[in-house]
N, C-alpha and C positions, 0 to 999 in steps of 0.2 A: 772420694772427691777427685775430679779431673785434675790432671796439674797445667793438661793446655785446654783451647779451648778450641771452635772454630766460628765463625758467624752464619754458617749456613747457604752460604753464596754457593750457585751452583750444584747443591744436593738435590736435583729434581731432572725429572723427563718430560717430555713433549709426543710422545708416541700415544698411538691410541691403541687400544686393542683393537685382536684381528676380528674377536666375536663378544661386544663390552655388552653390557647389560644396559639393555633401552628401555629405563621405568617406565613402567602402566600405573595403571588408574590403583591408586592403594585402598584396599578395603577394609581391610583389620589394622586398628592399633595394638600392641600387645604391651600395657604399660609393668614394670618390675620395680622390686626396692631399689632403692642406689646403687647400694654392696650388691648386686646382684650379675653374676658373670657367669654366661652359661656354655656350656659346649658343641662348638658347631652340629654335631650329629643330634644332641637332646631335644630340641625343638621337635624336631620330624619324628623322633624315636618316642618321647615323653611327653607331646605337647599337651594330652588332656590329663595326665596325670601330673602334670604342673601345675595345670589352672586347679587340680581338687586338693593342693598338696595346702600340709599345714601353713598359717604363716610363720615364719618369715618368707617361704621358702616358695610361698603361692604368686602367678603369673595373672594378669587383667585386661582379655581382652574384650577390647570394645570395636561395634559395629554392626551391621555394614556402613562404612563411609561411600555417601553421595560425590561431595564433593571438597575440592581444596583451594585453598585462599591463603598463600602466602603472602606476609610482609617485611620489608628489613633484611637484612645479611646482606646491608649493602658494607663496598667500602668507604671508610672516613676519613678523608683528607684536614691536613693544614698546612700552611706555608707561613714563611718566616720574609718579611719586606718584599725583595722582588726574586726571589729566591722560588726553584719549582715546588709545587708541593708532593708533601710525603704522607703515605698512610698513617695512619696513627689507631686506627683499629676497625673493627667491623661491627656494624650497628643490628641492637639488637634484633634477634627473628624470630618473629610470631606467626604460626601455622593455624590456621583455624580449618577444623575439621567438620563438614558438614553430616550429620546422620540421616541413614534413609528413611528413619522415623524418628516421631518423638518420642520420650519414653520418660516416664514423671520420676519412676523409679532411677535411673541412670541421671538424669539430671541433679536428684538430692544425693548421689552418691558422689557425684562430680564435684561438687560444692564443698566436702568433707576435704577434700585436700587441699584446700586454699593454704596449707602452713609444711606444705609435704614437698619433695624434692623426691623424685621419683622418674626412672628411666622407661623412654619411648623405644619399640622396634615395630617397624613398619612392614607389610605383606601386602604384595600386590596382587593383581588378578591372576599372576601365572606363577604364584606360589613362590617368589622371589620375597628373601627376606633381608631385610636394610637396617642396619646398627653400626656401633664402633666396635674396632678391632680392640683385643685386649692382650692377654701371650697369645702365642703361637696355638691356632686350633680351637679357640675362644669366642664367643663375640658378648655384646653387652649392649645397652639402650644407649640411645643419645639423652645425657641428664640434662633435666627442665626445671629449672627453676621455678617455675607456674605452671599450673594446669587447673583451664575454670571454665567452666559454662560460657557460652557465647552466643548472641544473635537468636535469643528465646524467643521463642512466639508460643506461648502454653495455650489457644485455644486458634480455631479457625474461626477465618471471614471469609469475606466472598471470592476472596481471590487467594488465597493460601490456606493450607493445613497447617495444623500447628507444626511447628518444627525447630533442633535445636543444633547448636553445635557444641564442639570440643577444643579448646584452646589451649596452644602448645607453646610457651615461653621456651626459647634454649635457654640455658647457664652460659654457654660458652660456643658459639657455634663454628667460630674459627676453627677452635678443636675438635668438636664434633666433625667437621666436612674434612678437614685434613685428615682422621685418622676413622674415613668411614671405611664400610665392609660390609660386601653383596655375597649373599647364599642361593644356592639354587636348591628349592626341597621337590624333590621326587614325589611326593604325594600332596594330598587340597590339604592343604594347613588352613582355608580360609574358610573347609566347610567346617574342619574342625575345631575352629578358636570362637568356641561359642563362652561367653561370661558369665559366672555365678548370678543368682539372684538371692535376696533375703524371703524366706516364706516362714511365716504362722504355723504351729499346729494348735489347732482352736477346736476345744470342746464342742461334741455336738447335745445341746441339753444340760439342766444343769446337776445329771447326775448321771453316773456312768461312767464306761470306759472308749466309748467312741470318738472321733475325731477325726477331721479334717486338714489336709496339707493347703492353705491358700497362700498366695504371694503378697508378701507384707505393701507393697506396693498396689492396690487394684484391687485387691481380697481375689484375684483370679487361681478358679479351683484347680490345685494341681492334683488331688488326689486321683484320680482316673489315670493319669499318666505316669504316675512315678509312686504309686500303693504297690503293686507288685514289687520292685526294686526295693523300697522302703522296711515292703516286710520279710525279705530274705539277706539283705544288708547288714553285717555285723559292724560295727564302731561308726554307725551315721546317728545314734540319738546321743545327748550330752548325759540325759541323766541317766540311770539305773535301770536301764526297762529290760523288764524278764523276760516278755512275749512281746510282738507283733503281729498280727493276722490282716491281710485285707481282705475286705469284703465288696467283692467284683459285683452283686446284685446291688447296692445301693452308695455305692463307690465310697466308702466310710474305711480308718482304720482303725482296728482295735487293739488299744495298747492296754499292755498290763504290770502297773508298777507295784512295789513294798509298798507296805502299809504305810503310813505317813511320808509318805514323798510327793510332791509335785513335779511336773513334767514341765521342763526348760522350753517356751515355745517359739524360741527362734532356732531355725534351719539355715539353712545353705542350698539351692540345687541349682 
């Protein structure tokens, strides 16, 4: 515990830097748990082996981001009779994130958080990435109190595609903008902060050991694309399976489980 104190008067600069960072257009969000504080190098060094890590420990990015619409983080004034006025806080600021497509599947997953408290870090087009500082050599998400679906249009008309956005409550954005912090990554971070999806593996027939990898979202066929990786992958099925084989002529895979087992058929890719 301090035994003095100070009020803060005068602990700041006026100077700009000689080379500051001139944000661009942000195209990936990368949202994390709370508790989650990562280290400056990990991102560029770890970034796709973060998004496949177990939870707690797993990274969410979303995009590509179209465009952005902020509102609020204004400051809030009162005054006392004829007395000037004086701050009294900063109102809240809501970022709404527009996507360059719709996506039905990312929309019901958006919706899952409506009770969740969960940190944002921002990446722009030239691989610049924007969070709060934590210790020394650190960085971390700016925490949001909300995060929900915005400005849905789930089907087209004449004049528009469907299309949706992503909305960004701060908790605290005072704190947030006072204690940000700009990275510069050496490599595309934005080609490679691509997002999980949920996929099926769904029997083909109702007898056998054949199957199909589709996306729980669309029933869209991944087997073609990810049978090969699937059947040389060790620790990607949940239950028990002995064998895997794909089968490149009819793009099918064939798993081989124990005798009385059923096969878990939700995925991750």
């Amino acid at each position: 515990m301090k035994k003095y104190r100070d009020c803060g008067s005068e602990i700041f600069n006026t100077g700009s830097s000689k080379c500051p960072f001139v944000p661009d257009y942000v195209k990936v969000i990368i949202l994390t748990p709370e508790s989650m504080v990562i280290k400056d190098d990990e991102l560029e060094e770890k970034l796709e082996e973060m998004i496949h890590a177990d939870r707690p420990n797993r990274i969410y990015p979303i995009g590509p981001i179209a465009e952005y619409a902020p509102s609020g983080g204004e400051a809030q004034t009162s005054k006392q009779g004829y007395g000037a006025s004086q701050i009294t806080s900063y109102s809240e600021l809501i970022e709404v994130w527009t996507m360059e497509n719709y996506d039905e599947g990312l929309l019901a997953n958006i919706m899952k958080l409506k009770n969740e408290h969960m940190r944002a870090l921002f990446i722009d087009k030239n691989n610049v990435v924007y969070g709060q500082k934590d210790a020394d050599n650190t960085i971390k998400g700016y925490l949001m109190s909300s995060i929900y679906p915005s400005d849905v249009q789930r089907f087209k008309t004449s004049g528009d595609n469907a299309k949706m956005a992503v909305s960004l409550v701060y908790d605290d954005v005072e704190k947030a903008w006072v204690e940000t912090k700009s990275l510069q990554a050496e490599t595309d971070l934005v080609e490679k902060a691509k997002g999980l999806v949920w996929v099926d593996v769904e029997k083909i027939g109702s007898s056998g050991t054949t199957y199909k990898v589709v996306e729980h979202y669309g029933k869209y066929d991944l087997t073609t694309a990810y049978g090969s990786l699937l059947a040389k992958t060790e620790g990607v099925w949940e239950s028990d399976v002995s064998a895997v084989t794909y089968n490149s002529a009819d793009g099918t895979l064939t798993i081989t489980l124990p005798k009385r087992q059923h096969l878990r058929r939700r995925l991750i890719c």
